[in-house]
C-alpha positions in Angstrom: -29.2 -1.8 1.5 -32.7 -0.3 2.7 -32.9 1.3 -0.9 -32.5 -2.3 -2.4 -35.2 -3.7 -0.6 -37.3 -1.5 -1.5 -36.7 -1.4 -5.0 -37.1 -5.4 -5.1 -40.6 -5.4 -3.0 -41.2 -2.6 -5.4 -40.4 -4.9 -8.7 -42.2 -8.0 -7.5 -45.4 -5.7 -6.3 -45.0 -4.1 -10.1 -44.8 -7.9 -11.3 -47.7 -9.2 -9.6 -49.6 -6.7 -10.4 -48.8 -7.0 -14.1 -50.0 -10.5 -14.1 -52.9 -10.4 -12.0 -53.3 -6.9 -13.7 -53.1 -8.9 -17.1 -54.9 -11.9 -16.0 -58.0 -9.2 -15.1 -57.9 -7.5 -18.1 -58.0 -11.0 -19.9 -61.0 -11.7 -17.6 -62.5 -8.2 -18.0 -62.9 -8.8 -22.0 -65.5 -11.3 -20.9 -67.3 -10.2 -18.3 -68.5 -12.5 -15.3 -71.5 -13.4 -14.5 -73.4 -11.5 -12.2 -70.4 -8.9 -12.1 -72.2 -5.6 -13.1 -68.9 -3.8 -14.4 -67.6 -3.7 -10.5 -64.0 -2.8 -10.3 -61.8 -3.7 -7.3 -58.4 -2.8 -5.7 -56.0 -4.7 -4.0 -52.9 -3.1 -2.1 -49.7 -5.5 -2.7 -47.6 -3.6 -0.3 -49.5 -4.7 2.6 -50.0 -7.6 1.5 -46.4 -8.1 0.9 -45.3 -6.5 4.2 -48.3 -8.6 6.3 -48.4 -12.6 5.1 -46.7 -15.0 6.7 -44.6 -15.5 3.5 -44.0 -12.0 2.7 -42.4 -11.8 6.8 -40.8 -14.6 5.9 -38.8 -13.1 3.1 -38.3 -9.9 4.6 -36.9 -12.3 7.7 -34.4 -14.1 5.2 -33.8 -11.2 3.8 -32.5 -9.1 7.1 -30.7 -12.5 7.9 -28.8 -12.2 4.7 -27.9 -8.6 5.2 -26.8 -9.1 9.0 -24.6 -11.8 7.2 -23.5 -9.9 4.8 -22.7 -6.6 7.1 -20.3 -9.3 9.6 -18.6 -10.0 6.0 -18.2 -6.7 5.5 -16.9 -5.8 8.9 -14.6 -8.6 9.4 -12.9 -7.3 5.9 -12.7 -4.3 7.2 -10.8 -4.6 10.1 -8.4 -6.9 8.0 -8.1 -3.8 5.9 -7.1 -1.6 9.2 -4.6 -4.0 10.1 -3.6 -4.2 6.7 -3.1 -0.4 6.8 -1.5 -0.2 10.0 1.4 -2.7 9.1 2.1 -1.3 6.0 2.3 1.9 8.1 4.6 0.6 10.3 6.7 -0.8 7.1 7.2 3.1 5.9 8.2 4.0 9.6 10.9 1.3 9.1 12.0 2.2 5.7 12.5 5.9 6.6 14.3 4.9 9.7 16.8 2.8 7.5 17.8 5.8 5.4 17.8 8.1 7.9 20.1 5.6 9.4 22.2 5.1 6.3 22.6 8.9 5.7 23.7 9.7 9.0 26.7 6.6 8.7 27.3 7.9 5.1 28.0 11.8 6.3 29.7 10.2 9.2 31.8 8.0 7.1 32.4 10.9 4.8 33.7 13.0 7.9 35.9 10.4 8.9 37.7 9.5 5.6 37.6 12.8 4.5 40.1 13.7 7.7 42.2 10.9 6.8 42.8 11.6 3.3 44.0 15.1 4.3 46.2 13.9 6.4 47.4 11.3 3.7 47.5 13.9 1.4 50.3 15.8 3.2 52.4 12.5 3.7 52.4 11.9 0.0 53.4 15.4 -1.2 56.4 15.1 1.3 57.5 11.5 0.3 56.6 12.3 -3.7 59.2 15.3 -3.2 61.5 13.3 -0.9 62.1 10.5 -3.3 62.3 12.8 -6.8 59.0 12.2 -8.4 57.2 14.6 -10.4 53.6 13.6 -10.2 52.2 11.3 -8.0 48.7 9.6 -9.3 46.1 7.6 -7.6 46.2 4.4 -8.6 42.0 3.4 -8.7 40.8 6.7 -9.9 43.5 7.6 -12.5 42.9 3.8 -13.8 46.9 3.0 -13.8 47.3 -0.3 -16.0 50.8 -0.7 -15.1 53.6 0.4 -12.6 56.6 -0.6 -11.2 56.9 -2.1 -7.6 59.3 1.2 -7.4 57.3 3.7 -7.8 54.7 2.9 -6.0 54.9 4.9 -2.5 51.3 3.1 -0.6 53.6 1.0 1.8 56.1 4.1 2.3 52.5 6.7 2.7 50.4 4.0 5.1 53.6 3.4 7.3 54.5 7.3 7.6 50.3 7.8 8.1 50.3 4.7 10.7 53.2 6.4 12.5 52.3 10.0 12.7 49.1 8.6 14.3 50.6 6.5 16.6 52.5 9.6 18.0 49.3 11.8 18.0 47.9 9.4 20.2 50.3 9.4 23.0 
């Protein structure tokens, strides 16, 4: 910000010295009256940093970067919190499949047991009752059976059964 000040003092101190500069050199090509060839200087830096208007706009100036730098902050620390929630989001998001992978394996465990001890139930009643082959109805996409050969009710009565007596 300090840079940009400088280069604008700079510009307008360029500027006013290219049209005073020009408006002497205009002047110079007739020469004034009593002037004897005399050349001058002026220093538009000081006078830029001492008049009343130049403090003036040096004073507007710092009041517009204070402004400015309170902008700046304010949308910072909206950016922080911005930041810190979507922080907190991530923390969530890994929690919930953490979660969900520990109820899968857990699930997994549990149905896993049970369909071995299904699977034993339903070689001894597939034998038992004569059959040859026993498929899985959802898997093996059956489009049709008859009410006889299906053993679910005989296999989740024996299951419900053997469980009930492992229990006691």
């Amino acid at each position: 910000m300090m840079r940009r000040t400088a280069v604008w003092w700079t510009a307008t101190a360029l500027a006013l010295v290219v049209g005073v500069g020009g408006a002497v050199w205009a002047q110079a090509q007739t020469p004034a009256a009593g002037s004897n060839g005399r050349v001058a200087i002026v220093d538009v830096q000081r006078i830029l940093a001492r008049s009343v208007a130049g403090a003036a706009a040096r004073e507007q100036l710092e009041k517009d970067k204070a402004a400015m730098q309170r902008q700046l902050d304010g949308q910072k620390t909206e950016l922080e919190k911005m930041r810190d929630e979507l922080e907190k989001v991530r923390d969530v998001r890994r929690l919930v499949d953490d979660l969900q992978a520990q109820l899968q394996k857990k699930e997994d465990a549990l149905l896993q047991k049970v369909l071995q001890d299904v699977a034993g139930l339903i070689q001894r009643l597939g034998k038992d009752r004569g059959f040859a082959i026993v498929i899985e109805r959802q898997r093996a996409g059956v489009l049709y059976n008859s009410n006889d050969s299906d053993l679910t009710d005989e296999v989740l009565k024996a299951y419900d059964d053997q469980t009930k007596k492992a229990t006691k």
